[in-house]
N, C-alpha and C positions, 0 to 999 in steps of 0.2 A: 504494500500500500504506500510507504513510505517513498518509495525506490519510484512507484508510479507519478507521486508528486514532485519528484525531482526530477522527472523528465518532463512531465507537463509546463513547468515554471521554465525550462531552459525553452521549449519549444516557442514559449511566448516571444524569447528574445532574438531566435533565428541562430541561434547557436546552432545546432546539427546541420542544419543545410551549410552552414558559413564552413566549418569542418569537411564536408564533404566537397564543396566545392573547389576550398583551398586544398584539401586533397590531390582532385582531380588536375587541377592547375600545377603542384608542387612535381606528380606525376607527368606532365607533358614535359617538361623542361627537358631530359635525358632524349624524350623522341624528337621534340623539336630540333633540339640541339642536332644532335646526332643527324637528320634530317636534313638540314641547312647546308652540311659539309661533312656528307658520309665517307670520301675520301680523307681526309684527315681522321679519322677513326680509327677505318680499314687499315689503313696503313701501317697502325703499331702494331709492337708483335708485344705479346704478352698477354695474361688471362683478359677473357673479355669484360669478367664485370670489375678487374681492375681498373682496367679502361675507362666504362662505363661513369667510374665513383668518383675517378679522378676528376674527371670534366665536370662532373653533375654536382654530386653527392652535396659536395655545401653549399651550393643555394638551394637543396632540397631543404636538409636540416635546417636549414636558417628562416626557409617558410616554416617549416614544423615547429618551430620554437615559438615562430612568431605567433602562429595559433594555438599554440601550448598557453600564451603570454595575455593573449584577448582572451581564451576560453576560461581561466581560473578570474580574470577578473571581473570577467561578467557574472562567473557562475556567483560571485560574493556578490556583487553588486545586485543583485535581485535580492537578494537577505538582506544587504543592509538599505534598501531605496523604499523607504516609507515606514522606515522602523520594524520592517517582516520577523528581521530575527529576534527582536526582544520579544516577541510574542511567541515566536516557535520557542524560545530556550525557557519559558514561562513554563512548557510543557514539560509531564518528565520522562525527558530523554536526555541521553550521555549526549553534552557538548561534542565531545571529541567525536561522536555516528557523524552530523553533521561533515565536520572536517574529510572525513574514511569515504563516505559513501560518492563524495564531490571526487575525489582522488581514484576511485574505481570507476567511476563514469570517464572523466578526462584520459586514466590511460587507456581502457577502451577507444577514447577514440584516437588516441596518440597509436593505438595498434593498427587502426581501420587504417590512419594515415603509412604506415609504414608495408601495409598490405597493398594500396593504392602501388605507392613507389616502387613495389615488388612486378605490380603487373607493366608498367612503364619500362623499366629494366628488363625485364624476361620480354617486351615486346620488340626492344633494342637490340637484343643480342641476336631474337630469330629472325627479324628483318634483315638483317646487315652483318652480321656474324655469323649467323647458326649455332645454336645451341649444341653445348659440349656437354660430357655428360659428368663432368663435374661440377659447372656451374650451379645445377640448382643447391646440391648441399653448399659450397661458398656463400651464393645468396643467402641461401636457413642461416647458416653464419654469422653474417655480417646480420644480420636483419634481429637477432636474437641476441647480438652482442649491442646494436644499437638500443636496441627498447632497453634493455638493463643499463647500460650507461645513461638514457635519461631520463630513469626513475628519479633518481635524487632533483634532477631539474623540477622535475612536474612535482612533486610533494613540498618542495622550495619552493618556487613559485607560489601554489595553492597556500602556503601558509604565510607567506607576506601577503595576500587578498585575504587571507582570514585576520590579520592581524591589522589592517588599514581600512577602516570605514569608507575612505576617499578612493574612488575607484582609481582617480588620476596618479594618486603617490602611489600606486601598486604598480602602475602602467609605466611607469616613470623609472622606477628601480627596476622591474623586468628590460624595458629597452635600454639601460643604462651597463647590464651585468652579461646582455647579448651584444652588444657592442663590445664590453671587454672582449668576449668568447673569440669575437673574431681576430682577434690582433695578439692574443697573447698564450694562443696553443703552443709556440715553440719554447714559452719560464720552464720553470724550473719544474721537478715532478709534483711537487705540493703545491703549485698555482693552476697545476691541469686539473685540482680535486675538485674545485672551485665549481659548485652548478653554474652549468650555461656552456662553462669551459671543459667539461670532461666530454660530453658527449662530438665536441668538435678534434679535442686530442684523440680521443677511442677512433673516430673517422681516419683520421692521417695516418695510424698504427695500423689501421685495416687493411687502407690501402697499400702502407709499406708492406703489410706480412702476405697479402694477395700476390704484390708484382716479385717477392722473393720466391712464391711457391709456398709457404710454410703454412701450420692450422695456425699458430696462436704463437705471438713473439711475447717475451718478457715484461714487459710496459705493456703490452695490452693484457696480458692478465693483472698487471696490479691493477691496472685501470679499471677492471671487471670487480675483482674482489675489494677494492674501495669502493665503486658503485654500493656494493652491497651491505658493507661497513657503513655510508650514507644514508643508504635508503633506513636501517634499520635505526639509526641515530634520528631521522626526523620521522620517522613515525612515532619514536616516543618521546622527541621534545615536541612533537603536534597535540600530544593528550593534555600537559600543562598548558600549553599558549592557549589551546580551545576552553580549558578552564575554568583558564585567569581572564579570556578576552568575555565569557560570560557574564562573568560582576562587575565587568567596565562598561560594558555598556548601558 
């Protein structure tokens, strides 16, 4: 019932179709590209969806963030635009469902998005390439090492919109920390921890470990298992902040 009401409230606001669309969009880049100057593609030697990520990949992720970045702060800002959540938190329910339930809606569709990008790619490689037949497990790969590097974003995110009434300073600090992301993937290892900035280092480590041949190079597994040291660190500083942000308002 609960889970119903939280899609009906986003549906008011055109969030899923905005998702979906920015999907489909984030998804043509690779074919367009590719498309524009299929000679310049063909011509490298090396795995194809190396290829592929190199050209594409971050201005895919970099829409995905950006609707990672509009999706949490709308989802708050329908709770807090006209006083909604002091009347839902009146009820008795755990703070902290709120925060969980908002976070399993968004990475759903941070997945659709990554499923989108998956058909865009696989459309690349059989138009202009042909498909090899290790490509698809590389793709499961890379697509399964992505979504877990940007857990910690999307629960980061979601909790600075839980923690800012003003939907602006949320929007503000998200394009503020995606702008780091892009300029400062080659610091140091502790500045790639950084949400916004891991899921852009995990990309470059991909691509390097794709064009050597290898599963999985050293730095992309710290990068993996601090993902998950992350994600597990703001799920439980989100139970306090949900909390504490109950009696402030």
């Amino acid at each position: 019932m609960y889970k119903r009401q939280e899609f009906r409230k986003l549906k008011s606001t055109g969030f899923l179709p905005s998702i979906v669309i920015g999907g489909i969009l984030a998804a043509l880049i690779p074919i367009l590209n590719t498309a524009a100057r299929p000679d310049t593609f063909t011509s490298q030697t090396g795995p194809v969806l190396s290829i592929l990520l190199t050209a594409n990949a971050q201005m895919i992720l970099l829409l995905h963030l950006i609707l990672v970045i509009c999706g949490a702060c709308t989802m708050f800002h329908t709770e807090y635009a006209g006083r909604a959540l002091n009347h839902m938190l009146a009820l008795p329910l755990r703070a902290e469902g709120l925060y969980f339930k908002k976070a399993v809606i968004l990475i759903l569709c941070f997945l659709l998005l990554l499923t989108l990008e998956a058909a865009g790619l696989s459309f690349c490689a059989s138009r202009w390439f042909g498909l090899s037949e290790d490509f698809f497990p590389e793709l499961i790969r890379y697509l399964g090492s992505s979504a877990l590097l940007s857990l910690p974003t999307i629960l980061f995110m979601l909790l600075i919109a839980l923690l800012n009434e003003n939907m602006w300073v949320s929007l503000g600090i998200g394009i503020i920390f995606l702008s780091m992301a892009t300029v400062l993937t080659d610091g140091p290892f502790a500045l790639r921890l950084v949400p916004f900035l891991t899921p852009f280092a995990g990309l470059e480590e991909t691509c390097t470990v794709l064009a050597a041949g290898d599963t999985f190079s050293g730095d992309l597994k710290n990068l993996l298992l601090c993902a998950v040291a992350e994600t597990i660190i703001l799920i439980i500083a989100a139970i306090p902040a949900a909390r504490t942000r109950r009696y402030t308002l």
